[in-house]
C-alpha positions as a printed Julia matrix, in Angstrom:
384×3 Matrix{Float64}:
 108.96   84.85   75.34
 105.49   85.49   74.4
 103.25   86.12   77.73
 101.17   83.11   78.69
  98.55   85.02   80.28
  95.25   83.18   79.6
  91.74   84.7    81.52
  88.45   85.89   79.72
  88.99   89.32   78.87
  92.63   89.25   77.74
  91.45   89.62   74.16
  90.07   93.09   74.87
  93.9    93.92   75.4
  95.22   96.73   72.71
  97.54   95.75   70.34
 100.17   97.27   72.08
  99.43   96.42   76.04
  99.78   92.59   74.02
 102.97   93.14   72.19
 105.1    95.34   73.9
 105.9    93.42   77.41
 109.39   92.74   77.62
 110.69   95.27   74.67
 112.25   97.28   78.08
 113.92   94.73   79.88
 115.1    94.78   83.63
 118.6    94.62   83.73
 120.09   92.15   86.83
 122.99   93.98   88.39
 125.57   91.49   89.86
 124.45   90.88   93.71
 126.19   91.67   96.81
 124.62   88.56   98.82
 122.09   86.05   97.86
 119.17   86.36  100.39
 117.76   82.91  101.35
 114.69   83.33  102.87
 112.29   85.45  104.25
 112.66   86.24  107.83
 110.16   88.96  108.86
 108.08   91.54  108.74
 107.57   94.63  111.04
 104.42   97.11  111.83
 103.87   99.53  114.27
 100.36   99.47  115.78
  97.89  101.33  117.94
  96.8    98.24  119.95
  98.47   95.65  120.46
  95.59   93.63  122.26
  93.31   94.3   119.48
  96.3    93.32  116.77
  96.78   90.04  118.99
  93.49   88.91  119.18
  93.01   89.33  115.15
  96.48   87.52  114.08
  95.46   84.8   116.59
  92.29   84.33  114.76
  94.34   84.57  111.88
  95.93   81.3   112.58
  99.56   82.57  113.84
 101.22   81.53  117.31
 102.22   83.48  120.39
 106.33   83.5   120.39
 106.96   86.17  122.72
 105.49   89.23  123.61
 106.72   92.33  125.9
 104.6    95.54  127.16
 106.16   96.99  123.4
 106.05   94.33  121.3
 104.14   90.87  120.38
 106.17   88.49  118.28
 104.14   86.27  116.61
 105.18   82.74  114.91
 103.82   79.69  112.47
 103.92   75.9   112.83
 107.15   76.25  111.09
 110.94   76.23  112.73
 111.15   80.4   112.41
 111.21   81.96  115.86
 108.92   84.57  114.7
 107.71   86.36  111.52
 105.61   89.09  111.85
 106.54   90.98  114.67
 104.18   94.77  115.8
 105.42   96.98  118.17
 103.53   99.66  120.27
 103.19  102.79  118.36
 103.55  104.51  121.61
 106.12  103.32  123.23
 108.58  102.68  120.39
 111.66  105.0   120.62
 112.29  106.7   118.29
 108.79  107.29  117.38
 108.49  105.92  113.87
 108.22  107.99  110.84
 105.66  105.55  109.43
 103.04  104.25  111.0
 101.67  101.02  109.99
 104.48   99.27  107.83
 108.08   99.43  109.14
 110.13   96.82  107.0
 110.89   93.46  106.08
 113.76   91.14  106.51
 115.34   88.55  105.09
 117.99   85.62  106.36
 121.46   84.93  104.4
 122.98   81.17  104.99
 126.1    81.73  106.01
 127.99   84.7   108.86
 130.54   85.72  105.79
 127.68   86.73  103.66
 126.2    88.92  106.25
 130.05   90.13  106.89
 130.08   90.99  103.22
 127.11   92.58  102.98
 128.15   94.69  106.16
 131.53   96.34  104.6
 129.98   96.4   101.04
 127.19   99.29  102.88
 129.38  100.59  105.58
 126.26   99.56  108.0
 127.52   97.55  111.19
 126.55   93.98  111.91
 124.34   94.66  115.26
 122.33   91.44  117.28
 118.64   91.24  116.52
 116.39   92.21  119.65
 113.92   89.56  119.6
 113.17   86.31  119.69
 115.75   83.46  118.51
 118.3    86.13  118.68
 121.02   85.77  115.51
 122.84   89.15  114.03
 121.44   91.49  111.45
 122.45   94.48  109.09
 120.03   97.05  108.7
 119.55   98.78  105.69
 116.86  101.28  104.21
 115.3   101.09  101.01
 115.08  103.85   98.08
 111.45  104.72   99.99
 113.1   104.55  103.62
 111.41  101.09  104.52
 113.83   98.93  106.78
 115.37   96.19  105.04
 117.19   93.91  107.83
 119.52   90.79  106.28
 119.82   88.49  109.24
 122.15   85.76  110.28
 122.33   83.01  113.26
 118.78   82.67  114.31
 118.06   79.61  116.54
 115.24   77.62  114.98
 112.55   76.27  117.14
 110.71   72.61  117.03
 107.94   72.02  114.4
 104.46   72.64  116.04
 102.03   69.82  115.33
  99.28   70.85  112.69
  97.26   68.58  110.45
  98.4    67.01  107.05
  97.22   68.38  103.6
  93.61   66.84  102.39
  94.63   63.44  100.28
  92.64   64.94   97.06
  90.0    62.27   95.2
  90.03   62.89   91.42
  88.34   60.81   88.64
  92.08   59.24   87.8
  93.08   58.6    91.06
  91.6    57.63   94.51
  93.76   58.91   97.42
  91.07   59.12  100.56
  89.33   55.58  100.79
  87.21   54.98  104.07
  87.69   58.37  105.17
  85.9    61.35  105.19
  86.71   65.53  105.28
  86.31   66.54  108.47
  88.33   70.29  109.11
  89.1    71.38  112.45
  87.08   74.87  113.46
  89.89   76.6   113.72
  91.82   79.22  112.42
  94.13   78.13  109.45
  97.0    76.67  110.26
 100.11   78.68  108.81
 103.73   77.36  107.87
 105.4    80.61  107.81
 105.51   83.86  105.91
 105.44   83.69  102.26
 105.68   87.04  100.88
 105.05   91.0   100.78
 103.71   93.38   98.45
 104.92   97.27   98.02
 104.48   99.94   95.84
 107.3   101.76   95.22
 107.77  105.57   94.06
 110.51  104.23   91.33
 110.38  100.48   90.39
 113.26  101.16   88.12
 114.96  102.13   91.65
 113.68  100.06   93.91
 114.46   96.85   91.97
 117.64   97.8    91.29
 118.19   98.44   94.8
 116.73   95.09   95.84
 118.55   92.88   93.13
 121.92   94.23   94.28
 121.56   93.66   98.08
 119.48   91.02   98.22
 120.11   89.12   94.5
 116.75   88.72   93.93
 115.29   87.43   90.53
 112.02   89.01   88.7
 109.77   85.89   88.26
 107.91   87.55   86.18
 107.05   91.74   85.3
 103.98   92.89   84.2
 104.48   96.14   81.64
 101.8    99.28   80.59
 101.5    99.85   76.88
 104.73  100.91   76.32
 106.84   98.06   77.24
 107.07   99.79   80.9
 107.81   97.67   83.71
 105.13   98.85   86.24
 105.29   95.49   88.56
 107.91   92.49   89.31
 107.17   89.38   90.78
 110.47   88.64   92.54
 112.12   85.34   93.74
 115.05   84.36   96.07
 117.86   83.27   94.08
 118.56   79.69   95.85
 120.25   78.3    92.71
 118.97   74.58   92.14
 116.86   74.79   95.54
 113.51   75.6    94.93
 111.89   78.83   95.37
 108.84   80.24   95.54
 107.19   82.4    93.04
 107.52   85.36   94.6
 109.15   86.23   97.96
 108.36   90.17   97.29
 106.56   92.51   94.74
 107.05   95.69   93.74
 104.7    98.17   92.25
 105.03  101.67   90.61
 103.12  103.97   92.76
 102.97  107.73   93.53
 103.83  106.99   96.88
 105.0   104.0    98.54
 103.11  101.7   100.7
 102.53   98.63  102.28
 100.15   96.49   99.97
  99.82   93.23  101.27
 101.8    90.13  103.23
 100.89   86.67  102.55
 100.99   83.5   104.91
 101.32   79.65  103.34
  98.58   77.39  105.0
  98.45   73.97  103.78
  95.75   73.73  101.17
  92.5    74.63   99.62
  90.47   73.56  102.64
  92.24   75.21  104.74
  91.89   78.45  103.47
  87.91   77.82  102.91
  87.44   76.55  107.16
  89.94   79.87  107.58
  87.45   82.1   106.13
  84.24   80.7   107.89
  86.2    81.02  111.22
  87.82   84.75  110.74
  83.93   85.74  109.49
  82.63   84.27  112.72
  84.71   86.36  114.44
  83.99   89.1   112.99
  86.61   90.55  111.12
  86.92   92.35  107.82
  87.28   89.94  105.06
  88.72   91.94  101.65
  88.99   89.39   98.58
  88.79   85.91   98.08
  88.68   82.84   97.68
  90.27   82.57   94.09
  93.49   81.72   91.86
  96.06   83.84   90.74
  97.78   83.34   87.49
 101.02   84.68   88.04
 102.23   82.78   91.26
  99.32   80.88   90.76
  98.37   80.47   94.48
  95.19   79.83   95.44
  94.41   82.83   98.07
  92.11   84.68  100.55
  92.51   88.44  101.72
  91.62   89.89  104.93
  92.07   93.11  106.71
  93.69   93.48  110.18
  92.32   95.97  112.72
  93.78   99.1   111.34
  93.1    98.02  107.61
  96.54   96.46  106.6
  96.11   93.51  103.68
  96.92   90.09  104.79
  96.56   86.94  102.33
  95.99   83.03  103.65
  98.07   81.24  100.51
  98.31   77.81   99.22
  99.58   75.8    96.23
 102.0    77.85   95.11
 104.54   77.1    91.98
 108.0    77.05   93.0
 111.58   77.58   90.36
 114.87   77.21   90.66
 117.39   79.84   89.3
 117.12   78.52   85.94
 113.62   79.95   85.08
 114.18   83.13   82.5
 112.0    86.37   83.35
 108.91   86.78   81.68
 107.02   89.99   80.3
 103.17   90.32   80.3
 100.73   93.17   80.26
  99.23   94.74   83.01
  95.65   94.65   83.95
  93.23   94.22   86.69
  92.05   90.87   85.16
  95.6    89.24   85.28
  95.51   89.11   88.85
  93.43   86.1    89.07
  92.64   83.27   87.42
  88.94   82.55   88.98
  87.44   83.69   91.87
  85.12   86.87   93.69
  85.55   89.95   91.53
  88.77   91.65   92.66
  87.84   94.88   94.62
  87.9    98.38   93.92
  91.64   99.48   94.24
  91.28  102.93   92.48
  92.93  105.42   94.81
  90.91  107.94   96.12
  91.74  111.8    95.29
  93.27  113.24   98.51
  94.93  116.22   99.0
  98.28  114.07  100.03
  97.65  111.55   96.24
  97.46  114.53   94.56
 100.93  115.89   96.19
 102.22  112.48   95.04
 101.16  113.0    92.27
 102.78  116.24   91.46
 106.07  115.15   93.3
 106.23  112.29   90.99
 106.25  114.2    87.93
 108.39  116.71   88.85
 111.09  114.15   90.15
 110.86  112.61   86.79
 109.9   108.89   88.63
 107.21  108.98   86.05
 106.09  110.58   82.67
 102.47  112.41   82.43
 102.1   109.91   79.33
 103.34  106.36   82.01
 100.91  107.45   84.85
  98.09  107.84   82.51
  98.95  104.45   80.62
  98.91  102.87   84.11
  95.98  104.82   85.08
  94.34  102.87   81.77
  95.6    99.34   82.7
  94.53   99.77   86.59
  90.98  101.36   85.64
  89.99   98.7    82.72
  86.98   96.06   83.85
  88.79   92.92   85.07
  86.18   90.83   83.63
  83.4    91.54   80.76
  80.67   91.32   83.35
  82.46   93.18   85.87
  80.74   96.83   87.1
């Protein structure tokens, strides 16, 4: 299917960044387990006061917290989401720091059981809050993937209902007027995560097969190269979102981003004025994206990591087909604040990447300069 991809700019495309998405297809291996929902994500960080006081701001909710650790939760039933842990006191010391992993929840005990012989990794409890079981597994880049089982669910917090939206058809908000709390944004629950990957061929193999994801959709470089997939939890006829994780070719891999569903527009905007009046780092935003199509908002935590307020996201079921679109800087939004500078800079360690990537045959000299094109191109006309 022809990509749908619709911003001003797209007709400065080449001929063949236009025609040749989807001419390399991603195959979808047959799945070990069918993950169900996103369950966490982990850091390591240098303070965890100044992490706290930032994610607070940020509109999440004390669940627990330990001299190590600080477990942090939505207005949703999840015990906990985002979870950092004290650089210095974790043992073993991480490899990474920053970014440990990500996990995700199965429905039922057998699927975790089969998951757990199919890897040869042991089922093992999870040591935090809302306890449940867990088998942890590494990625093709060494991030932790946990798949979890038996969490206990906690009660709903109370937060305010979506904005009943006045348009010139239809008159929803009569005798009332907007009034938003000053408050940080009120989030539901994690939504997704974004990582670049040394092999996306790899790496989505690896995550289709354990996890049974499904590519939303993949944006390709001029050769019909998959460089990134949107990918979505295959719930069958439940609805799921867009996206529960990306993957990007890189030269190294990396954290990117993680995104938190608030409830709408407003939301986001009162989010922004408060985390400014605090004082922290805002990063991109407000805008649309196309693919996902979520209306967003970036900001940058204490130590620099992405995190993205979210709302109005579409939602599929299983029976949506993948589809192929070029990639460029201007498909990543829709409208909005001209997206930011993303060019990596030229370090000694890129450059290493750079020359371990080649060598290990992850990519081509030819891919990483067609990607090099599609990531250095003006995302708008008027853009600098």
């Amino acid at each position: 299917m022809k990509s749908d991809m619709n911003y001003i700019g797209v007709e400065k495309l080449s001929a063949a960044a236009v025609e040749n998405p989807g001419t390399v297809r991603i195959p979808r291996p047959e799945p070990i387990v069918k993950a169900d929902d996103v369950a966490y994500i982990m850091f390591c960080k240098k303070s965890l006061e100044r992490q706290k006081a930032f994610l607070l701001d940020f509109g999440m909710v004390i669940s627990a917290e330990t001299p190590e650790a600080i477990y942090m939760r939505g207005t949703g039933p999840l015990p906990y989401f985002y979870v950092a842990f004290d650089a210095q006191k974790m043992k073993p010391r991480p490899k990474r720091h920053g970014f440990l992993g990500i996990g995700f929840s199965v429905k039922t005990a057998g699927e975790l059981d089969t998951l757990s012989k199919a890897t040869g990794v042991t089922i093992e409890p999870i040591d935090g809050p809302g306890a449940g079981n867990r088998v942890r597994l590494s990625d093709p880049d060494g991030f932790i993937v946990d798949v979890c089982h038996g969490r206990q669910m906690l009660e709903r917090l109370d937060s305010r209902a979506p904005i009943a939206v006045n348009t010139p058809l239809e008159k929803r908000r009569v005798n009332e007027a907007i009034r938003t709390p000053i408050l940080p944004s009120p989030i539901e629950r994690l939504g997704h995560a974004v990582l670049s990957v040394t092999s996306l061929e790899v790496s989505q193999r690896w995550y289709m097969r354990h996890l049974g994801l499904i590519p939303s959709d993949v944006q390709c470089i001029e050769d019909g190269s998959p460089v990134l997939a949107f990918n979505r939890l295959n719930r069958g006829a439940e609805l799921a979102d867009h996206h529960s994780l990306v993957l990007t070719q890189n030269v190294m891999a990396q954290y990117m981003h993680s995104a938190y569903e608030t409830l709408d527009l407003d939301s986001i905007g009162q989010g922004h004025q408060y985390l400014a009046s605090r004082g922290w780092s805002h990063h991109w935003g407000i805008g649309r994206h196309i693919l996902g199509s979520q209306i967003f908002d970036y900001w940058k935590d204490p130590e620099g990591e992405e995190l993205e307020h979210y709302a109005d996201g579409d939602v599929f079921d299983s029976a949506r087909e993948t589809r192929y679109h070029p990639m460029d800087l201007g498909g990543l939004y829709a409208w909005g604040a001209e997206v930011p500078n993303i060019a990596p800079k030229p370090t000694p360690s890129f450059i290493m990447s750079v020359v371990r990537s080649l060598r290990s045959g992850k990519m081509t000299a030819r891919q990483l300069g067609l990607l090099k094109k599609a990531m250095s191109t003006k995302a708008r006309p008027w853009s600098r």
